[in-house]
N, C-alpha and C positions, 0 to 999 in steps of 0.2 A: 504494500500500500504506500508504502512513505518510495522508494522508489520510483514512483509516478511522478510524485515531487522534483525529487532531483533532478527529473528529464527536463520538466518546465521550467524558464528563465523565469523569474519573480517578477508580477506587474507590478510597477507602482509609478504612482503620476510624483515625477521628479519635480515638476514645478511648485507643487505642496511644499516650502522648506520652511522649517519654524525654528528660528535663529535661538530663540530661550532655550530648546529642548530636541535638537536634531535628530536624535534617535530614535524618535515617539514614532515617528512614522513605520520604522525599519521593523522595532521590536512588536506593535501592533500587525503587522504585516504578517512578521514571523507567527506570533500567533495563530492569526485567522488560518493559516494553512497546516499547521504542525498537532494543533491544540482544540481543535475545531470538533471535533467529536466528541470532548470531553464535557460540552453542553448541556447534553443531556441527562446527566449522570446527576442526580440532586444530592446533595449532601443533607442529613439532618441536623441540626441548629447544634445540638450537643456536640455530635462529631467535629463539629466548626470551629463551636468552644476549646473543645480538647485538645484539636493539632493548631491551634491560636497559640494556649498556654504554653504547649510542649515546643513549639521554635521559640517565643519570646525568652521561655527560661534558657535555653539552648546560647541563644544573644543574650542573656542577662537584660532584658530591657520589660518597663510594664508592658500586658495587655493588651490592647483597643478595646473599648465597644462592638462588641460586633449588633449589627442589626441587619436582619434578612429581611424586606419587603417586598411590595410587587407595584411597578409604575408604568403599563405598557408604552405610554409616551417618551418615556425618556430609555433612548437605546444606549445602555450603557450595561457592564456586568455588571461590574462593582466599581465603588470610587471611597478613597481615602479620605479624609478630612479631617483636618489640625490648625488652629490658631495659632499663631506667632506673635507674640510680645515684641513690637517692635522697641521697645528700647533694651530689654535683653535679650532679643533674640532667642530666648527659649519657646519651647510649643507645649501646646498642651490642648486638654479637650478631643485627642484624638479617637475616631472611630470608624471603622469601614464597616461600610455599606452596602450590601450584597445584592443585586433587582433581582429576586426567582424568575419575574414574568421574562425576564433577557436571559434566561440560565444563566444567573452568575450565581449561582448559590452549589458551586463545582470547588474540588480542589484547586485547581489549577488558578481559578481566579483568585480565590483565599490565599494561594501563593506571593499572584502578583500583587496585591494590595497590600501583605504581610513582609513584603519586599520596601514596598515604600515607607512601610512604617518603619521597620528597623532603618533605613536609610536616613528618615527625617530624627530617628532617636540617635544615633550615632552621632548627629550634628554636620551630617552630610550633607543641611540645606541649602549648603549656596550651591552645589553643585547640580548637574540636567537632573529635572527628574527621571528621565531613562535613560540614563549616562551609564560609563563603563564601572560604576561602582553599584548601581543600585542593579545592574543586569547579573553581575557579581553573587551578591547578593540573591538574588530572585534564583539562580541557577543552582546555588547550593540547597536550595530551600526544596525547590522541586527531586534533586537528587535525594535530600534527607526526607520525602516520602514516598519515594521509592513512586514519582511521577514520570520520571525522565533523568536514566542516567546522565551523568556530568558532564561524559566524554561525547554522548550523542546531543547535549543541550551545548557544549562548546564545538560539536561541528556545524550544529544548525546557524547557527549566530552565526561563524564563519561563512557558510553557504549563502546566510540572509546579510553578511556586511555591519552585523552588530558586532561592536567595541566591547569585550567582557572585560574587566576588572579582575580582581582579587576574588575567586572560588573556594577559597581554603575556608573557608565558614569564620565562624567565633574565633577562632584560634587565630587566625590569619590579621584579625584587627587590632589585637591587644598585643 
């Protein structure tokens, strides 16, 4: 199946470039084509909870909120969200947000949102939000549930022209 992949060149409308975040396009991209049948797969609220807890303790970092809802307007899986203190720069109030009615209520999405969160906790905020540190991140997170070994999420990125970062997990940061 993934095969069939490799044979097609990757469309993407190159004139789309978003100067804050250059990669958003590449690693969404990679998705839709790699990750795309994992849609369907619902996870239960508990389950969510449980592999939330077990990477946060993994990274040493609090939490999120999680919350599962259903919005068929707005086409999105999931989306992260954190206030920033602009005069210390700390964040706080973080929670992701999962839409069932867009299947984002899957692993794979609870990766990628649980990717940004440890990124924005680490104090990786100035940096892209799908830069070579949070794709880092995001790749180790998926190998630690046994979603997508490392070595096949680092030739996809390769394939698809995303920049990985730092894969050695926890240990690699400290």
């Amino acid at each position: 199946m993934i095969s069939r992949y490799l044979t097609q060149k990757p469309r993407l409308n190159k004139n789309k470039k978003i100067t804050s975040d250059p990669q958003r396009h590449l690693v969404y991209h990679m998705e839709r084509h790699f990750m795309g049948t994992s849609a369907y797969a619902h996870v239960e609220l508990k389950t969510l909870h449980e592999v939330t807890k077990f990477i946060c303790k993994q990274w040493r970092v609090t939490p999120p909120v999680l919350e599962v809802y259903c919005n068929e307007r707005e086409h999105i899986f999931g989306r992260s969200t954190y206030e920033v203190d602009t005069h210390t720069g700390m964040t706080s109030a973080e929670k992701i947000r999962l839409n069932r009615c867009f299947h984002g209520d899957n692993l794979p999405v609870l990766a990628h949102e649980l990717a940004h969160h440890i990124h924005v906790r680490l104090g990786e905020l100035t940096l892209e939000d799908h830069g070579p540190e949070f794709v880092g991140i995001y790749g180790w997170i998926l190998d630690r549930l046994n979603i997508l070994p490392l070595f096949a999420f680092e030739a996809m990125c390769d394939y698809y022209g995303v920049y990985v970062g730092n894969t050695q997990g926890p240990e690699g940061w400290w």
